[in-house]
C-alpha positions in Angstrom: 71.8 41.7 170.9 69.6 42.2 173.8 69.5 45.0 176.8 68.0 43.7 180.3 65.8 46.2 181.6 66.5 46.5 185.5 63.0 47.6 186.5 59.9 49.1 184.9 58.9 51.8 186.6 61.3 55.1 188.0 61.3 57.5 190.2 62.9 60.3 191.9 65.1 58.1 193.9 66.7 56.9 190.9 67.5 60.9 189.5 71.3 60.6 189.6 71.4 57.8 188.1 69.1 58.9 185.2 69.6 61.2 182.1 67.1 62.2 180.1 69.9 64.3 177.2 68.4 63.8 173.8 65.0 62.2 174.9 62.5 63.1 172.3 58.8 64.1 173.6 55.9 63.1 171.5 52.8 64.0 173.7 52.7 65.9 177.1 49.4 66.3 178.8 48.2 68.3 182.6 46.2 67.0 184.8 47.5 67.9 188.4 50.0 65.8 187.2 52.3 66.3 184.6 52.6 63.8 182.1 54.7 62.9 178.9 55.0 60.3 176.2 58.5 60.0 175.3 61.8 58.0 174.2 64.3 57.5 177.0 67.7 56.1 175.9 68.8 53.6 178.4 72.1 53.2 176.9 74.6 55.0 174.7 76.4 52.3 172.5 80.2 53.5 171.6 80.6 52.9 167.8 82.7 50.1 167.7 84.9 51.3 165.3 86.3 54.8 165.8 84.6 57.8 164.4 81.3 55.6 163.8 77.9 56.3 164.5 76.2 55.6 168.1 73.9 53.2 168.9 71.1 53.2 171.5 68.6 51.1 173.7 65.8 52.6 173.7 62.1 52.1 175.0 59.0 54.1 174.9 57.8 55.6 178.4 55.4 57.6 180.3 57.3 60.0 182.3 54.8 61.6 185.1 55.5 64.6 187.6 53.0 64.4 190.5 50.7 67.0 191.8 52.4 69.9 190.1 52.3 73.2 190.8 53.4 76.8 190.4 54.2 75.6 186.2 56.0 78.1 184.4 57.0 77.6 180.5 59.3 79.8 178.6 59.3 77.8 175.3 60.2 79.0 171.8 56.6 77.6 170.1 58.1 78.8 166.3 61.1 76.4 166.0 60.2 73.4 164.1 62.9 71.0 165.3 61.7 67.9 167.0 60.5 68.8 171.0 63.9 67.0 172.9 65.0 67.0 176.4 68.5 68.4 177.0 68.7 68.0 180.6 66.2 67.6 183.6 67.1 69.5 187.2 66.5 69.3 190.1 66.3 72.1 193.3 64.1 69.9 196.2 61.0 70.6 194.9 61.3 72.8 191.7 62.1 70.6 189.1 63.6 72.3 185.6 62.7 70.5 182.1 65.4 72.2 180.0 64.7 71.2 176.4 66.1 72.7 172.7 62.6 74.8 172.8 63.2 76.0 176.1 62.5 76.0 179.8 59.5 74.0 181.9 59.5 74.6 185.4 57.0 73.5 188.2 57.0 72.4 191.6 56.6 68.7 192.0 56.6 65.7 195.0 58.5 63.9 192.4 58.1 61.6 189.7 57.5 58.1 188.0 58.7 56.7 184.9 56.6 54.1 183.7 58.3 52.0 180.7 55.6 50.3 178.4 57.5 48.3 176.7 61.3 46.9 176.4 63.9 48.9 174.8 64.8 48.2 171.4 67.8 48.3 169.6 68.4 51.8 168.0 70.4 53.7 165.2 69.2 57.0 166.2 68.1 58.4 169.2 64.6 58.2 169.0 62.3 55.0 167.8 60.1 56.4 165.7 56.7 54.6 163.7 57.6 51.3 165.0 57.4 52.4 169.2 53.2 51.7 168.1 51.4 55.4 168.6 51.4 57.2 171.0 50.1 57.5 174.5 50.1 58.8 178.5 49.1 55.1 179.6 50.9 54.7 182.6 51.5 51.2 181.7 54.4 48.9 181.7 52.9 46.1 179.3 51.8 48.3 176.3 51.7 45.6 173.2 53.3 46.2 170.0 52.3 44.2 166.9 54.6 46.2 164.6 57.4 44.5 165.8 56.2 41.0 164.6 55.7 42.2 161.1 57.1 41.3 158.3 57.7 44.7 156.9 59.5 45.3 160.0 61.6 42.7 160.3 62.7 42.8 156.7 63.8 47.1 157.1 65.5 46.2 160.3 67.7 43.3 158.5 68.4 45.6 155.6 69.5 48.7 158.7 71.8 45.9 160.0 73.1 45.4 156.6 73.9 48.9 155.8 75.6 49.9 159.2 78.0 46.8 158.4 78.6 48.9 155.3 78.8 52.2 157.5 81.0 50.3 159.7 84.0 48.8 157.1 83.8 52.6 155.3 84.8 54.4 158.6 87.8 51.5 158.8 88.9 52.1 155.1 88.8 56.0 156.2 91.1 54.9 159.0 93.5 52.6 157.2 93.5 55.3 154.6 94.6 57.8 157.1 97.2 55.4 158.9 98.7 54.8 155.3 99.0 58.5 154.6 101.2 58.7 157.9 103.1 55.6 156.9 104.1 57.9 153.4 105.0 60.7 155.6 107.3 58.3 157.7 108.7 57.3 154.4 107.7 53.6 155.3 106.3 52.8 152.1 107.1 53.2 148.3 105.1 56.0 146.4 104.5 52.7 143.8 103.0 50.5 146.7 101.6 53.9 148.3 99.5 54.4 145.2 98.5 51.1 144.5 97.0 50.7 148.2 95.3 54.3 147.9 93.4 53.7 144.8 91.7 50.3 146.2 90.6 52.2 149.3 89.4 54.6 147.7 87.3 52.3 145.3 86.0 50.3 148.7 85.1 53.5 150.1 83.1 54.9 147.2 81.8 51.4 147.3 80.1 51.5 150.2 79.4 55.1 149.9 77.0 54.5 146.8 75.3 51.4 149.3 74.5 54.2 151.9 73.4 57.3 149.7 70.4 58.4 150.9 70.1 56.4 153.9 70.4 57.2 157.7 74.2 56.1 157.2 75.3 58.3 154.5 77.0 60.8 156.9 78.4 58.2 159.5 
């Protein structure tokens, strides 16, 4: 699988065509310019079988608004849920950083999005250890060795495996539930009914055991 990135670096004349919903923020910093270290999803995946889990592209960026002024933050400091952008908008100048903390507001020229490195494939919506640190570089060759290593390479294989499994227990759910309607219908004998009930069910605890305890269990 692979994503082509269309350019490295954003900015305000791209705004409608950006959305920033979900983007975790890992480090923001002030210095007449606003600056943040964060995730931005460049694509929602649909799960390709119904009722799955979605999959993302994601990349590690340095989102900066320029010569800010008149900041205001109304932000709930207590919560202990991860810092994510909702929504970002936009008024000419006053730009709105709606996030599940709260409101950051400011006046701002506008803004560049810097993307250090390409996106990766994701299962969640944020990277995590292997994006390489953290950082307000605005930079848009930031090198990652983590990705080369073998640890790496061996979890992500093993991520692959288990959202196949994720992937042929949401389609046994299905089958099972298309089966149940063809009782109802009276298409089937209770005999044959039974029969084909009791080796779905065994798949799916099947590849329910696999997933326990993994970021698949719930998908």
């Amino acid at each position: 699988m692979e994503y082509t990135l269309e350019k490295s670096i954003w900015t305000e004349a791209d705004f409608d065509t950006m959305n920033w919903h979900d983007v975790q923020i890992y480090e923001m910093a002030m210095k007449g310019d606003l600056e943040f270290d964060i995730d931005y999803i460049f694509k929602w995946n649909e799960p390709e079988v119904k009722g799955c889990m979605f999959t993302f592209w994601i990349a590690p960026c340095t989102l900066v608004f320029k010569q800010i002024r008149n900041l205001r933050f109304d932000l709930d400091v207590v919560r202990s849920d991860a810092f994510q952008i909702d929504y970002i908008e936009r008024s000419g100048d006053r730009w709105t950083i709606v996030t599940r903390n709260g409101d950051i507001s400011f006046v701002s020229e506008g803004y560049e999005q810097f993307v250090r490195q390409q996106p990766t494939f994701q299962y969640r919506h944020f990277i995590g250890i292997e994006r390489g640190g953290y950082t307000l570089e605005r930079i848009t060759d930031q090198p990652n060795h983590y990705l080369q290593h073998e640890e790496y390479i061996t979890r992500r294989k093993k991520e692959a495996e288990l959202y196949g499994y994720a992937k042929k227990r949401r389609q046994k759910k299905l089958d099972m539930e298309a089966l149940e309607e063809r009782r109802l219908n009276g298409e089937i004998d209770t005999a044959e009914f039974l029969q084909l009930k009791k080796e779905m069910l065994m798949a799916i605890d099947g590849y329910s055991y696999w997933l326990k305890g993994t970021i698949f269990e719930s998908s």
